[in-house]
C-alpha positions as a Markdown table, in Angstrom:
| # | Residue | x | y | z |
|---|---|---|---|---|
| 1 | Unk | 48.3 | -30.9 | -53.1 |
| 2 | Unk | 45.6 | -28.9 | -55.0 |
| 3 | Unk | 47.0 | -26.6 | -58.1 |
| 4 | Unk | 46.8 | -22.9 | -55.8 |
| 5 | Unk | 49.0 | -25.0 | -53.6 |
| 6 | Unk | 51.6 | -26.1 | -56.3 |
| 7 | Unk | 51.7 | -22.4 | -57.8 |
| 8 | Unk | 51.4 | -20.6 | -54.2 |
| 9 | Unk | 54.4 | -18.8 | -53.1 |
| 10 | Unk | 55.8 | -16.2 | -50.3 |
| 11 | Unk | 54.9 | -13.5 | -51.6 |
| 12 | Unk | 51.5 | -14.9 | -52.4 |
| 13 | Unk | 51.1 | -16.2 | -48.7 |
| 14 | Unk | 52.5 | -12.7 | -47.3 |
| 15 | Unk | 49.8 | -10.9 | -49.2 |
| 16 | Unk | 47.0 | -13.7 | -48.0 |
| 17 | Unk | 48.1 | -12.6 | -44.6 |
| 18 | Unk | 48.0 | -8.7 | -45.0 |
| 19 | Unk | 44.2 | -9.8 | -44.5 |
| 20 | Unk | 44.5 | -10.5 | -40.8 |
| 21 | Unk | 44.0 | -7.1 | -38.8 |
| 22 | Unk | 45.6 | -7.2 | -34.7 |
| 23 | Unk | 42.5 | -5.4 | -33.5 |
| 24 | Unk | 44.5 | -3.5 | -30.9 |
| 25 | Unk | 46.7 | -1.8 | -33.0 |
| 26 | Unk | 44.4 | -1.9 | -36.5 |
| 27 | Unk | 47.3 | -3.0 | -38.9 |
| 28 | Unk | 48.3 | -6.2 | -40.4 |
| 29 | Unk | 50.1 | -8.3 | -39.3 |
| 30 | Unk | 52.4 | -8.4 | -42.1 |
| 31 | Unk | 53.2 | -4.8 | -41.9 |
| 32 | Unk | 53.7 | -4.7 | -38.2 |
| 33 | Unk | 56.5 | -7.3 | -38.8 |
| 34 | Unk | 54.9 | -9.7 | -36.8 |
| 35 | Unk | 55.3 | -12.6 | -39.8 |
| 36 | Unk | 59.1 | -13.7 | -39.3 |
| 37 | Unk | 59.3 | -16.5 | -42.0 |
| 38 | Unk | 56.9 | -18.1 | -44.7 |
| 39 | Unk | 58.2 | -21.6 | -45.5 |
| 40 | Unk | 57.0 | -23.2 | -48.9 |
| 41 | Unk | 57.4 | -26.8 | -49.2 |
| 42 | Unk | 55.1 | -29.8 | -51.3 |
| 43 | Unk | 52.2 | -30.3 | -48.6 |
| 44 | Unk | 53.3 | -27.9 | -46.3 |
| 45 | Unk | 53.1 | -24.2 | -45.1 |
| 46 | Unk | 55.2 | -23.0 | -42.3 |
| 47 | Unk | 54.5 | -20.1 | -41.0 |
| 48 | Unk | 56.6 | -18.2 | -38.0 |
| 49 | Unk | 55.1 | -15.3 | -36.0 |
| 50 | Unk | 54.6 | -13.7 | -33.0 |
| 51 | Unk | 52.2 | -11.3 | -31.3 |
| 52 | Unk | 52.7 | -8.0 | -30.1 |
| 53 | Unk | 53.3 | -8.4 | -26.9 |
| 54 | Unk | 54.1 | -11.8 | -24.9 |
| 55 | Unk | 50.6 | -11.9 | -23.3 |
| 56 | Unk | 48.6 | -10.7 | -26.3 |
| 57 | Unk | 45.1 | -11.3 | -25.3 |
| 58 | Unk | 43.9 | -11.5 | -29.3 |
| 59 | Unk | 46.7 | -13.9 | -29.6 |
| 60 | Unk | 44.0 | -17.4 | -30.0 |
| 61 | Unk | 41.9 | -15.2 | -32.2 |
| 62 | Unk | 44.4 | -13.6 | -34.7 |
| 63 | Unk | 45.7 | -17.5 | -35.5 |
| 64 | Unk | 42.4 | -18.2 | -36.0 |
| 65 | Unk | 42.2 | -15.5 | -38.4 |
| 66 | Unk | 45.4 | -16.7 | -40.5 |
| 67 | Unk | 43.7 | -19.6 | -40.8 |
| 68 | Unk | 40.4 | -18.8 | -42.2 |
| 69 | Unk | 42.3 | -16.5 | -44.5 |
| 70 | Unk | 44.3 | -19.4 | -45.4 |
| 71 | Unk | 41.8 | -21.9 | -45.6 |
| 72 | Unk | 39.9 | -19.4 | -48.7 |
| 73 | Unk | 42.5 | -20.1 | -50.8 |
| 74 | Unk | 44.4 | -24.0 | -50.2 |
């Protein structure tokens, strides 16, 4: 575990995701209420979501994009 992991929390992980734009609507995903639960534990990062609709066609790319936002800073 590096030391922005040991010292990362919710909040911290909410506002890492308020980077990640769904390009059909042109918000975050954070404020659409699409991020259901951030789960903190040593090594781990759960992270429960959902798209905005069942058959989201930016659904591949918008994961991709929580995890190059997450990947800048663990």
């Amino acid at each position: 575990m590096t030391k922005e992991e040991a010292t990362l929390n919710e909040q911290q992980v909410r506002d890492i995701l308020r980077q990640v734009i769904d390009p059909e609507v042109g918000r975050d995903i954070v404020s659409l209420g699409l991020v259901y639960r951030v789960e903190l534990a040593p090594g781990r990062l759960l992270i429960e979501m959902t798209m905005t609709s069942p058959a989201c066609p930016m659904g591949d790319m918008i994961v991709g994009d929580v995890h190059a936002a997450l990947a800048k800073v663990l």
